[in-house]
C-alpha positions, 0 to 999 in steps of 0.5 A: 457546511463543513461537519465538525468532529469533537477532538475526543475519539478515545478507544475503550481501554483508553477510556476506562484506564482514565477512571483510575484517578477516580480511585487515587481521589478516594485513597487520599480521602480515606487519609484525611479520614474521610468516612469508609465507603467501602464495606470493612469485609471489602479486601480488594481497595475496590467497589465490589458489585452485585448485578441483579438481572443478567439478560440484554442490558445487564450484558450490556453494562458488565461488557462496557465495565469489565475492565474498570479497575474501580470495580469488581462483579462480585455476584450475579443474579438471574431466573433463567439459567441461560443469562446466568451462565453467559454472564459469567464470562463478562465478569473477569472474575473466576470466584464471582457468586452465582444465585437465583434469588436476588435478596442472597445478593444482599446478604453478601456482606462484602457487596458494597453496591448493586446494580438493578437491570431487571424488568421496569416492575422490579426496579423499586422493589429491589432498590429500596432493599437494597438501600435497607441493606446498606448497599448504593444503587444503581438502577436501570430506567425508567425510576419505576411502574407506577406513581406509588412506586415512584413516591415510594423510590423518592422516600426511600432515596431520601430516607436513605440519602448517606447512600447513592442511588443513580437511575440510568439515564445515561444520555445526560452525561452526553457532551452534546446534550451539555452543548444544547443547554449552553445553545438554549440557555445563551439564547442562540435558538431565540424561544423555544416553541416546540420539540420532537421526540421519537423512537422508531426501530422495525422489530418484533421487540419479541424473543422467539423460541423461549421456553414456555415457562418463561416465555412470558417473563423473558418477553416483559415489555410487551406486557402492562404488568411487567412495564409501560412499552415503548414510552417507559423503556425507550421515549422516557430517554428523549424525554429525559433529555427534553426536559433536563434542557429544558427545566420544566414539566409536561402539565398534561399529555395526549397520547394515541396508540394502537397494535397495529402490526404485530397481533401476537397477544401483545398488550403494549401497542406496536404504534404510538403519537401523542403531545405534551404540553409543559409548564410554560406553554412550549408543546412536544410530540412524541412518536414511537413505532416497531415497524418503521426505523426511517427515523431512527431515535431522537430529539429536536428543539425548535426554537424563534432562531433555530434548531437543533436535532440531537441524534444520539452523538451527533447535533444538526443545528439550523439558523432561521432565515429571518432570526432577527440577528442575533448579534443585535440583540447582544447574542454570540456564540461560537456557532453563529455566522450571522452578522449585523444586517445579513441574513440566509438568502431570500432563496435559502431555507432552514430546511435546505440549507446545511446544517451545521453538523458535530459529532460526539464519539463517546456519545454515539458509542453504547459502550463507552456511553455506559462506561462514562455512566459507571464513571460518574456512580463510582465517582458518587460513592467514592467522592461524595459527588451529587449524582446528575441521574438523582431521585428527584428529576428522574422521578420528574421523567417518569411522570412525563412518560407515566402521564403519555402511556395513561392517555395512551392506554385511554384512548388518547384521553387527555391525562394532566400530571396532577391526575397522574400524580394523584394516582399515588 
C-alpha cells in the first residue's frame, strides 16, 4: 500500500513563530483584566524561565526553544561546570544568570517558571520548591522515584493548583498518538487484547572519561539511588502512550532483568522483559535492552480487527484477514478498505500484507516534538489551559513503570499495583 504522509512538514522557525499568537491571547486576557501571570518584576512581556539541570536533555530543551518568542532563559543551574558553561550559548541571552545551587534559581523574583531537567531523584524535591516559590513547573519524567515522592508531587500539584505543573510526556501531544485513539475508540481495531512496548538501543548508556568526583553523578541512571534505569527513563514513554489510549491501569507486572553485558559496576540491568496485566484483563509486554537496537523504540496494540505500531512519527496499521467486516457491525472509518462480504485473500496474512503506513513530521522530529511541548506549557500559564501532561495521569504512568522495575529488581516476583501503591 501506497504510504501516506500528513500534510504538516513545517521548518523549525516556522514552527516556533506560530507559538506567537499564543502571546496575543494573553495580552488581550491581561485587557479584560485577567489575573497577572506573570511575575510584577517581569519587564519583558515574556515568560522568563529558569532551567535547573544543563546537561543532555536540558540542552535538548533550551536548543528546540531558543527562538520562541513566548519565553526567555533567564537563569541556569548546573553542578558541573562544563554543562554550565555550554548551556550558555543556547540561551540567546548575554545577561542570563549563572548558579550551582539551584534554590538561587528560586530566589529570582523575576522567574516566573522553572524547568526541572535534572536526575529522576531531584525531580520532586525541586518541583515542590519551586511551586512554594510561586513559580510553574515543568519537569522532566518520569513524576518522581518512588511512591511517597509521587504522593508527595500530587499534594503538592493540588496544593498549589493556581500554578502549573506539566510533567514531559511529550509523545501525548503526537498527532499520530490522537489518531490511535480515534482508531481505538471507533472501534476500527475490534477489542484490544494485547500490547508491546519496547526500547532497545546498543549503547553503553555510560559517559566515559568524566572526572572522578563526578564520575558517579554525571552517570546517574545506572544507579538504583539516582532512578529506576530503563523502565523509569525510557519504557515509562511507551507506557505513558499505552495507557493515555487505553484508559486503564496495569493491576499487577512481572518483570525480569538481568546485566547481562555491561559488568562495569552498574546497578541497573542492561536487559529487561516483563508483563502487565490491566484493569480489564488486556495483557502488555515491555522489553528493554542496551545491546541490540533491531527493534528501535515503540509501541503496538493488537486488537480483534488489527493493529497498530507506532514508532515515534510513524503508524503501521494492519486489518485481520477474518475482521468480521467491519461495516457490518456499523464501523467506518476512513482507513478501511474492507467491504460488506470481502475480506484479505485466503492466501494474505496480517503480517504480509502492506501496512498501511502515515508519518507525522513533528513527531518524528525531537525537536519540534520538544518545541510543540513547550507550546502547550506556555499555553497553560498564559491561557489557563489544563495541562494533558498533569499530575494525576502522570502519577498513574509512574506507577506502571514503578510497579515493572520492583518486580524486576525481585526477580521477576509479581508485584500488583496496590502492594506498589502501598509503598507510600
Amino acid at each position: 500500500m501506497k504510504e501516506i504522509k500528513q500534510d504538516n512538514k513545517v521548518s523549525r522557525r516556522e514552527f516556533v513563530k506560530q507559538g506567537s499568537t499564543v502571546l496575543a491571547t494573553a495580552a488581550g486576557l491581561s485587557a479584560l483584566g485577567a489575573p497577572a501571570i506573570l511575575s510584577a518584576q517581569n519587564v519583558n512581556s515574556r515568560i522568563n524561565l529558569g532551567v535547573i539541570g544543563t546537561g543532555s536533555r536540558g540542552g535538548s530543551i533550551m536548543r528546540a526553544i531558543r527562538d520562541h518568542e513566548q519565553s526567555l532563559i533567564t537563569d541556569l543551574c548546573d553542578v558541573y561546570p562544563p554543562n554550565l558553561e555550554e548551556a550558555r550559548n543556547y540561551t540567546g541571552n548575554d545577561k542570563v544568570r549563572m548558579h550551582t545551587d539551584w534554590r538561587k534559581v528560586l530566589e529570582q523574583k523575576d522567574v516566573d517558571a522553572i524547568v526541572v531537567s535534572t536526575p529522576l531523584y531531584l525531580h520532586v524535591q525541586m518541583s515542590i520548591a519551586a511551586l512554594e516559590a510561586g513559580k510553574h513547573v515543568f519537569s522532566e519524567k518520569s513524576m518522581g522515584l518512588n511512591m511517597k515522592q509521587l504522593n508527595q508531587m500530587l499534594a503538592a500539584a493540588q496544593k498549589h493548583s493556581d500554578l502549573v505543573y506539566l510533567v514531559g510526556y511529550q509523545s501525548r501531544l503526537n498527532e499520530s498518538l490522537k489518531m490511535v485513539r480515534e482508531l481505538v475508540e471507533a472501534g476500527s481495531l475490534g477489542r484490544i487484547t494485547q500490547f508491546y512496548c519496547h526500547f532497545d538501543r546498543n549503547q553503553t548508556w555510560k559517559k566515559e572519561g568524566l572526572p572522578p568526583e563526578f564520575d558517579r553523578q554525571l552517570n546517574w541512571r545506572l544507579y538504583k539511588e539516582y532512578c529506576g534505569g530503563l523502565l523509569t527513563e525510557v519504557v515509562t514513554h511507551e507506557i505513558d502512550q499505552v495507557l493515555d489510549v487505553l484508559g486503564t491501569m496495569p493491576k499487577s507486572a512481572s518483570f525480569y532483568g538481568n546485566i547481562m553485558i555491561y559488568k562495569d559496576g552498574r546497578e541497573h540491568h542492561d536487559s529487561i522483559m516483563g508483563s502487565w496485566e490491566m484493569e480489564d484483563g488486556v495483557l502488555g509486554v515491555g522489553t528493554a535492552h542496551l545491546s541490540n537496537a533491531s527493534q528501535g523504540s515503540g509501541w503496538s496494540l493488537l486488537g480483534t480487527h488489527g493493529t497498530v505500531e507506532s514508532y515515534g512519527g510513524t503508524l503501521k496499521i494492519y486489518w485481520e484477514k477474518q475482521a468480521r467486516h467491519l461495516d457490518s457491525v456499523g464501523i467506518e472509518h476512513k482507513f478501511t478498505t474492507i467491504k460488506l462480504g470481502q475480506s484479505l485473500k485466503e492466501s494474505e496474512s496480517p503480517n504480509l500484507t502492506p501496512a498501511k503506513v502515515i508519518t507525522f513530521d513533528i513527531d518524528s522530529s525531537y525537536d519540534l516534538a520538544t518545541a510543540r511541548e513547550f507550546e502547550h506549557f506556555y499555553d497553560c500559564i498564559l491561557n489557563g489551559v489544563k495541562p494533558i501532561m498533569d499530575a494525576v495521569s502522570c502519577r498513574n504512568s509512574s506507577i506502571a513503570a514503578l510497579m515493572a522495575y520492583h518486580s524486576s529488581m525481585d526477580h521477576g516476583r509479581r508485584y500488583t499495583r496496590e502492594q506498589v501503591e502501598a509503598m507510600g
